[in-house]
Each structure stands twice: as C-alpha cells, then as structure tokens.
N, CA, C and O atoms as a GROMACS GRO file, in nm:
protein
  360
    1UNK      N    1   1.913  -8.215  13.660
    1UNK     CA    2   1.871  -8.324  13.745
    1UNK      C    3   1.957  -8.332  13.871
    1UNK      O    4   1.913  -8.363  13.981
    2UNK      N    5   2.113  -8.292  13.839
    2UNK     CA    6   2.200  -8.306  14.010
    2UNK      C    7   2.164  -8.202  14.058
    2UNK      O    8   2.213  -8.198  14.171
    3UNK      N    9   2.104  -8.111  14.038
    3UNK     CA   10   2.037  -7.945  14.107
    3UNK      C   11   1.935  -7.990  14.170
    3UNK      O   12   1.900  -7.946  14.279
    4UNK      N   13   1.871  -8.090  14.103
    4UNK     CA   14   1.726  -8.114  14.201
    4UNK      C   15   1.732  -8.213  14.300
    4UNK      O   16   1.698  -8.194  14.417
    5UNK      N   17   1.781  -8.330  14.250
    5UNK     CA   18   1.889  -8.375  14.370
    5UNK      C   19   1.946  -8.332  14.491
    5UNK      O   20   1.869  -8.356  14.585
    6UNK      N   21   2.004  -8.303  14.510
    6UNK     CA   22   2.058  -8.153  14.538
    6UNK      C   23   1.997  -8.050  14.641
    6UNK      O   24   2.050  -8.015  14.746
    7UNK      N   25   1.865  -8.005  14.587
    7UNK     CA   26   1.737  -7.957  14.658
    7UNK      C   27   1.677  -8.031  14.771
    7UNK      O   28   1.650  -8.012  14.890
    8UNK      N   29   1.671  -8.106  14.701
    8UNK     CA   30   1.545  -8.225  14.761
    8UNK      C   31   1.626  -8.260  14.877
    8UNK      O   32   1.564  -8.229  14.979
    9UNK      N   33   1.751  -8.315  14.906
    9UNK     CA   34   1.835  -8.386  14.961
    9UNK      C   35   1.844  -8.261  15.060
    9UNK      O   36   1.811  -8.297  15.173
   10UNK      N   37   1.872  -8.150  15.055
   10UNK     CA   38   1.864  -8.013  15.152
   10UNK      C   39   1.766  -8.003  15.222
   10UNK      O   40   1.776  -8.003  15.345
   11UNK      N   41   1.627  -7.992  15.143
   11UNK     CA   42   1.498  -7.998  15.182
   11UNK      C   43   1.449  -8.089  15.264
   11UNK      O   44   1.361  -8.058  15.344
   12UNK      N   45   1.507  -8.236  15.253
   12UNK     CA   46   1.479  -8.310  15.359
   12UNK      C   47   1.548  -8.304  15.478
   12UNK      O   48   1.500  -8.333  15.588
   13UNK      N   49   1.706  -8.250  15.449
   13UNK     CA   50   1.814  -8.234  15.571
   13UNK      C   51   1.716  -8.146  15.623
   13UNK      O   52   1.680  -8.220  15.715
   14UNK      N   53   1.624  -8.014  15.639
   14UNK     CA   54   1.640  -7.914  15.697
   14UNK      C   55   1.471  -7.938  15.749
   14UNK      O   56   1.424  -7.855  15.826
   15UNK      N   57   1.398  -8.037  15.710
   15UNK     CA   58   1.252  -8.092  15.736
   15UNK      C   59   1.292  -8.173  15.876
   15UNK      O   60   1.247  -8.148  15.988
   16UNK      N   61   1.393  -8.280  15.841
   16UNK     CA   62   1.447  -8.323  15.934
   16UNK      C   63   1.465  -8.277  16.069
   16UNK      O   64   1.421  -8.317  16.177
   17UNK      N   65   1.552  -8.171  16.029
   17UNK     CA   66   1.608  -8.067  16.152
   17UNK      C   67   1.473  -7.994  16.254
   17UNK      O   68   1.458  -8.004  16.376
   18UNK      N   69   1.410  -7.940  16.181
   18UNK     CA   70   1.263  -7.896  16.207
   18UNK      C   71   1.175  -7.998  16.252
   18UNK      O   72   1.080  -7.944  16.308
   19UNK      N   73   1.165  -8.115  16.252
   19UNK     CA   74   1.088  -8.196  16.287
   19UNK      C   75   1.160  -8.263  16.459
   19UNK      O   76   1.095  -8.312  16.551
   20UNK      N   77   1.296  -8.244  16.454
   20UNK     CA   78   1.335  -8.304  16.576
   20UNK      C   79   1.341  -8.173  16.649
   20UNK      O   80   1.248  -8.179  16.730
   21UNK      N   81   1.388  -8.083  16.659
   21UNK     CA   82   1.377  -7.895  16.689
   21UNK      C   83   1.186  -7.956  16.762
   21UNK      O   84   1.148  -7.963  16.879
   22UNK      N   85   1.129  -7.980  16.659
   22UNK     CA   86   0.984  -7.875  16.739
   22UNK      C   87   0.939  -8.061  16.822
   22UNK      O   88   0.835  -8.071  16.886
   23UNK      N   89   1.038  -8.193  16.806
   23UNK     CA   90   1.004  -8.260  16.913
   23UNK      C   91   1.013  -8.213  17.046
   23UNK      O   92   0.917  -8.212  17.123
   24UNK      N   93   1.122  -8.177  17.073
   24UNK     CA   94   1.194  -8.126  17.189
   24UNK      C   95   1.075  -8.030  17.294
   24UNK      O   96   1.087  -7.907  17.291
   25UNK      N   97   1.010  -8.067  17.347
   25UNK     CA   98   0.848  -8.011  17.382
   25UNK      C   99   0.869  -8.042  17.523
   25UNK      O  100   0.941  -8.129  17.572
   26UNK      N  101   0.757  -7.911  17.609
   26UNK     CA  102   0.725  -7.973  17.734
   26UNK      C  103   0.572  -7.946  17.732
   26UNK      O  104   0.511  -7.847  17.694
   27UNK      N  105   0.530  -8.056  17.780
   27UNK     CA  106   0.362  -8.050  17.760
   27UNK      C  107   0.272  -8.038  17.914
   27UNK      O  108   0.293  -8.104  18.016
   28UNK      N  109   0.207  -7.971  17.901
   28UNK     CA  110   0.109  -7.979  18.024
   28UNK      C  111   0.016  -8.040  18.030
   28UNK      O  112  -0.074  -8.030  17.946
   29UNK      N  113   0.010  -8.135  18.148
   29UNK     CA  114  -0.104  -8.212  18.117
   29UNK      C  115  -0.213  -8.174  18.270
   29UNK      O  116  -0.180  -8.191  18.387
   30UNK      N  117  -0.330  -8.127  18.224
   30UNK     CA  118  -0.436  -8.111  18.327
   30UNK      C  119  -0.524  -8.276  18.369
   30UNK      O  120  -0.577  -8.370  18.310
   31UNK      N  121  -0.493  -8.230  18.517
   31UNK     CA  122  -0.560  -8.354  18.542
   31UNK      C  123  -0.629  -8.347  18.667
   31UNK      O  124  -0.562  -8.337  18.770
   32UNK      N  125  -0.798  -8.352  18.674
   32UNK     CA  126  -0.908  -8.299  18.780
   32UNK      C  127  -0.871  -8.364  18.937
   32UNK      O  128  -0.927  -8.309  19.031
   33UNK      N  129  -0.791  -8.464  18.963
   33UNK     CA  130  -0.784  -8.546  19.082
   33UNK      C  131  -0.676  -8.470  19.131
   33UNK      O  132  -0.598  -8.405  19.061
   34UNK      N  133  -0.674  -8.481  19.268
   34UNK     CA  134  -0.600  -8.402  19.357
   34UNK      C  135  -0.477  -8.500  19.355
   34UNK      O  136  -0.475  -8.621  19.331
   35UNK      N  137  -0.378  -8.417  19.384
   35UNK     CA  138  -0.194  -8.536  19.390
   35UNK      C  139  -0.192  -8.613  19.421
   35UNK      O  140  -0.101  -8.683  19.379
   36UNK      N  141  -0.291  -8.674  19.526
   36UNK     CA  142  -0.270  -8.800  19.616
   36UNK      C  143  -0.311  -8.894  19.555
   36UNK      O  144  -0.257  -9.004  19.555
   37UNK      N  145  -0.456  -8.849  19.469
   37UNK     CA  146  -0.535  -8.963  19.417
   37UNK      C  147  -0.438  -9.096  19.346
   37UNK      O  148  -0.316  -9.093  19.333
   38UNK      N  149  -0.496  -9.168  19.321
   38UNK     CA  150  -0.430  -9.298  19.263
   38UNK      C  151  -0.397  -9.234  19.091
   38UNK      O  152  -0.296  -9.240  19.021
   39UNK      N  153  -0.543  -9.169  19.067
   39UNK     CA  154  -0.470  -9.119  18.877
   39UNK      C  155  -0.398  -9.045  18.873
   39UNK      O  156  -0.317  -9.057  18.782
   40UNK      N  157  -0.382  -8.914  18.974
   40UNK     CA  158  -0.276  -8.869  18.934
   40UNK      C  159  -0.155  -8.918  18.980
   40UNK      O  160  -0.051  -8.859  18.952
   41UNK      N  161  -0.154  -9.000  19.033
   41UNK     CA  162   0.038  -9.086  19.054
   41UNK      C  163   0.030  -9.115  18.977
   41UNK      O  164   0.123  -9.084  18.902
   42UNK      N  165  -0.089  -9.206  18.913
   42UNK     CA  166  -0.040  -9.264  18.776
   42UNK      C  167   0.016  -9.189  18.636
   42UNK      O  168   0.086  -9.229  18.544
   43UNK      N  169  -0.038  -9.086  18.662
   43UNK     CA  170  -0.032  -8.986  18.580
   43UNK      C  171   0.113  -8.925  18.553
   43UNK      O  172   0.171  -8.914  18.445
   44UNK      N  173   0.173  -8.874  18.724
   44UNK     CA  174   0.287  -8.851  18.711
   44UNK      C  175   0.387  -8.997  18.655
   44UNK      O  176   0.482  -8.957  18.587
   45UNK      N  177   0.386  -9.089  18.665
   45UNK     CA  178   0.414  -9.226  18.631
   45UNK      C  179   0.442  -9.218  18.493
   45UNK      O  180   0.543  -9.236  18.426
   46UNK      N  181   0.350  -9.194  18.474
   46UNK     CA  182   0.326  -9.207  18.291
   46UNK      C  183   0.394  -9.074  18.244
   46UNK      O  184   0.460  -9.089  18.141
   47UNK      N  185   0.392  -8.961  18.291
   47UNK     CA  186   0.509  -8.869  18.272
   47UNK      C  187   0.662  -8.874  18.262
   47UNK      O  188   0.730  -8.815  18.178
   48UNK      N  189   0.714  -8.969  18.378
   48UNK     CA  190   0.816  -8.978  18.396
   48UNK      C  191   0.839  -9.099  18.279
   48UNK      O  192   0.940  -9.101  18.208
   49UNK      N  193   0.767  -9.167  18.273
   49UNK     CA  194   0.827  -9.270  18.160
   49UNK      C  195   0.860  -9.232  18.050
   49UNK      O  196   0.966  -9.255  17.994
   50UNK      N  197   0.716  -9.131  17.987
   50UNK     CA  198   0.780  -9.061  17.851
   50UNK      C  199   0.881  -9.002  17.861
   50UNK      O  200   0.973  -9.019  17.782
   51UNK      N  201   0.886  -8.918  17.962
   51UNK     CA  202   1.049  -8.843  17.958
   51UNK      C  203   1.177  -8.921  17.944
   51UNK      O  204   1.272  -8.880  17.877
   52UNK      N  205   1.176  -9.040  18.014
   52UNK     CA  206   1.269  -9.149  18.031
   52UNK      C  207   1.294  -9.215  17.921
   52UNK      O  208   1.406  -9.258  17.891
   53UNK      N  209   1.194  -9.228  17.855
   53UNK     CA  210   1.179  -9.267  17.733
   53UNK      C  211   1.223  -9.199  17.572
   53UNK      O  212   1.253  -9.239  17.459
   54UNK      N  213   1.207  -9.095  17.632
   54UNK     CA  214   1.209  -9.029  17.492
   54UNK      C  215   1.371  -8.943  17.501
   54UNK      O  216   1.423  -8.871  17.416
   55UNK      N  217   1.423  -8.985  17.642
   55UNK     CA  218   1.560  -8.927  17.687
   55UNK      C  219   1.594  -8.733  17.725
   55UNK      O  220   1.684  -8.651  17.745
   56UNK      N  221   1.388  -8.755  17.711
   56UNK     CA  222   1.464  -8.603  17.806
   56UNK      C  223   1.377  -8.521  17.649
   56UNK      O  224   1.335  -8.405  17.652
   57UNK      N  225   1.370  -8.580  17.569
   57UNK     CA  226   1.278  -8.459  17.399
   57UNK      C  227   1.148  -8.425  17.447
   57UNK      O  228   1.095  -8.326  17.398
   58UNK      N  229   1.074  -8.505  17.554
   58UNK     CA  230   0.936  -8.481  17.573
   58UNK      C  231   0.912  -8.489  17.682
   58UNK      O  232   0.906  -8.604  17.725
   59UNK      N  233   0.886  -8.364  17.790
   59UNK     CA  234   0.849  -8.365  17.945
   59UNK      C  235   0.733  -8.334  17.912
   59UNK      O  236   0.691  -8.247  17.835
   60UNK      N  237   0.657  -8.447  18.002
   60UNK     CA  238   0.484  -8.401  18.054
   60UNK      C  239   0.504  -8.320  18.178
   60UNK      O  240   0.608  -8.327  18.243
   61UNK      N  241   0.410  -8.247  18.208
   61UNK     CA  242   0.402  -8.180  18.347
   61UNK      C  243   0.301  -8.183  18.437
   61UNK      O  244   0.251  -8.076  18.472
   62UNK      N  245   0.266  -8.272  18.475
   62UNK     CA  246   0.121  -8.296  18.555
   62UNK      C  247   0.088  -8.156  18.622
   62UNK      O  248   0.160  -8.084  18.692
   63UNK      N  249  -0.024  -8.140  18.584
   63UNK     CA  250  -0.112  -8.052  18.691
   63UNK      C  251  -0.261  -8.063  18.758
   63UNK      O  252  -0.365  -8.011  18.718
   64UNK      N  253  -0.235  -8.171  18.908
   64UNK     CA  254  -0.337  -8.240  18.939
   64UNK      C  255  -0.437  -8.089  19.013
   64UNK      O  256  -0.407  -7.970  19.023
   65UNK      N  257  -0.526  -8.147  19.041
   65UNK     CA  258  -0.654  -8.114  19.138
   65UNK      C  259  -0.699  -7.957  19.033
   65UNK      O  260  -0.721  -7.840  19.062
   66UNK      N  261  -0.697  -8.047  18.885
   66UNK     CA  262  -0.807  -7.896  18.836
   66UNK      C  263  -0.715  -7.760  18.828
   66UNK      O  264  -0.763  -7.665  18.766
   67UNK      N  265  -0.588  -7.746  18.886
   67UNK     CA  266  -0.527  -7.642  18.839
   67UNK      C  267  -0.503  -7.544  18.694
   67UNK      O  268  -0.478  -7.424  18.687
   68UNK      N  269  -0.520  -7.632  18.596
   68UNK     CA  270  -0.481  -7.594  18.488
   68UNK      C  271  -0.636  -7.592  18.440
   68UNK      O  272  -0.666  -7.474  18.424
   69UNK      N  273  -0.728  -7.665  18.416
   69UNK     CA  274  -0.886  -7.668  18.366
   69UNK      C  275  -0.948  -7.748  18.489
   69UNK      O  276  -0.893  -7.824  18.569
   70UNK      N  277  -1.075  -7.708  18.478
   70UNK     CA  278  -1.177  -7.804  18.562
   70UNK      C  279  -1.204  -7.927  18.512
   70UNK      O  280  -1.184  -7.939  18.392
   71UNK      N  281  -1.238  -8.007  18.562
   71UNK     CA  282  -1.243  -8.157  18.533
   71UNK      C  283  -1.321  -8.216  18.370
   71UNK      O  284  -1.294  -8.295  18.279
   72UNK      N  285  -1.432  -8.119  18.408
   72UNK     CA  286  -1.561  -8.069  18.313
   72UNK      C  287  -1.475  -8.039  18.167
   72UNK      O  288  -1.503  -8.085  18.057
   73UNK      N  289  -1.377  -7.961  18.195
   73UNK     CA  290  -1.300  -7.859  18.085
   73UNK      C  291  -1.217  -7.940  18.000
   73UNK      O  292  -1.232  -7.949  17.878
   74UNK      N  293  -1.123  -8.005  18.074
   74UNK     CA  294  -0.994  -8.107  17.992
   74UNK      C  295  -1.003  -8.161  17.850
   74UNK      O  296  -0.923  -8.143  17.758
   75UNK      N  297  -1.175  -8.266  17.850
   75UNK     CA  298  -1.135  -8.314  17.704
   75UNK      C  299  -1.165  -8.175  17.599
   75UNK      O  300  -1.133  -8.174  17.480
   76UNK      N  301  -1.216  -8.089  17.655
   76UNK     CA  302  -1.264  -7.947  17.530
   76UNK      C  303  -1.137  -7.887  17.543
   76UNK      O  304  -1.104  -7.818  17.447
   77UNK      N  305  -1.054  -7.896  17.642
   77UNK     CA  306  -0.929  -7.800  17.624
   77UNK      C  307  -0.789  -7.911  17.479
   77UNK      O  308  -0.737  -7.874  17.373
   78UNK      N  309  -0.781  -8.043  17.555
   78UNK     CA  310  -0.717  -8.125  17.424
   78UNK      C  311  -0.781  -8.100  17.311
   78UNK      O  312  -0.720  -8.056  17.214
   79UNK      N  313  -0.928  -8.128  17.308
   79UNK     CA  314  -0.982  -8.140  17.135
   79UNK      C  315  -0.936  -7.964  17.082
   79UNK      O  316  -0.921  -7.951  16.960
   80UNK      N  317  -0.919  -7.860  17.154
   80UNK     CA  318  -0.883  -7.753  17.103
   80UNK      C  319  -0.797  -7.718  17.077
   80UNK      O  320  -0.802  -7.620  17.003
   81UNK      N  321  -0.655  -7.772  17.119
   81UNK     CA  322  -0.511  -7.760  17.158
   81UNK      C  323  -0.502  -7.667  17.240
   81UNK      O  324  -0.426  -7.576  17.206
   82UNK      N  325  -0.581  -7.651  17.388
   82UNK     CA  326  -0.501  -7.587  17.485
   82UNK      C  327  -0.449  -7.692  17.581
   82UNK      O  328  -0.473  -7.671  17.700
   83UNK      N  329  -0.416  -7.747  17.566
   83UNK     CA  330  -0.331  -7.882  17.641
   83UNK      C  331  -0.346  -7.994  17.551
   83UNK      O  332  -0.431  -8.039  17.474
   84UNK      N  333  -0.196  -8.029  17.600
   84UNK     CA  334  -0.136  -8.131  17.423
   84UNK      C  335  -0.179  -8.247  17.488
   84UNK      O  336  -0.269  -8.288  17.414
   85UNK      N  337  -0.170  -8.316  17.572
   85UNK     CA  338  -0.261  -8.405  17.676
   85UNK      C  339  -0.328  -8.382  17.804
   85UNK      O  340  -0.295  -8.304  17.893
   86UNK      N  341  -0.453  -8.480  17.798
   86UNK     CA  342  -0.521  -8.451  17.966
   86UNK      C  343  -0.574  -8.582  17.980
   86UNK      O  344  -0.608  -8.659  17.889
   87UNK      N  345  -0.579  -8.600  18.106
   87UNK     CA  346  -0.662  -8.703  18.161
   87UNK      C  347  -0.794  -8.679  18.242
   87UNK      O  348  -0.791  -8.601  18.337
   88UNK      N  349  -0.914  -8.744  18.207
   88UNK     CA  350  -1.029  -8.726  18.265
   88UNK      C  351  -1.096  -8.860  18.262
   88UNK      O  352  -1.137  -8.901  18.154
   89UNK      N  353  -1.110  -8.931  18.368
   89UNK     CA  354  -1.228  -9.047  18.352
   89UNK      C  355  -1.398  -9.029  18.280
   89UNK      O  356  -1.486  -8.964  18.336
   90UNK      N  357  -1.411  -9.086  18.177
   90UNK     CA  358  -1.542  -9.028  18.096
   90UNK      C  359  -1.656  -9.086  18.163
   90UNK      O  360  -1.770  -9.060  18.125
   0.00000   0.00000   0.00000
C-alpha cells in the first residue's frame, strides 16, 4: 500500500509537470479584418490581456487582414485545430 502511494503521488507530480510544460503555448489567432479595423485592436487587446494575465504562459498572436485563413476559413480552421483561436463575426 506505501508503494502505491508512492506511485500515485509521482504520477501526479509528473501529470502536474506536463500539464504546466504544455500550458506554456503561443497561439495564433487568424483574424479576416485588416489592423486598423476596430476588431482587430480589439483583438490585439484581448491578446495582450491573456498574456498579462496568464504572466507571460499564454501569448496570442494576432494575424489580422486574412493572413493566416480567409475570413470564410477561420471557424473550419478552430473546429479542426489549425488555429487554437480565431475571430470571425458570424
């Protein structure tokens, strides 16, 4: 029983470790409006907060005016995981 103890107590140390390891992310986020527009400031906005927020474990990276997918593309690229977030007005 102190062997499995023991285990378990490792197993969570090292789940742990692995779970904050694969937080540490930078994400791209596609977004169809050109830099100037009002969403993508907001966008970058909302980037900088998570980063601020999360102290630096999670950078978004805006990529306005369709660079990364076409406007059309974004929510099929999230629902697929080729971008971990996007913004598109539906």
């Amino acid at each position: 029983m102190k062997n499995l103890t023991r285990m378990l107590a490792a197993a969570s140390m090292l789940t742990a470790v692995s779970a904050s390891a694969a937080f540490a992310d930078k994400w791209d986020m596609p977004m169809a409006y050109p830099a100037t527009n009002y969403h993508s400031e907001n966008g970058v906005a909302f980037a900088k907060c998570v980063t601020d927020g999360t102290a630096g474990k999670l950078e978004i990276v805006v990529h306005p005016g369709g660079s990364l997918f076409a406007g059309n593309d974004i929510k099929r690229a999230v629902q697929t995981g080729q971008a971990n977030i996007g913004e598109r007005l539906l």
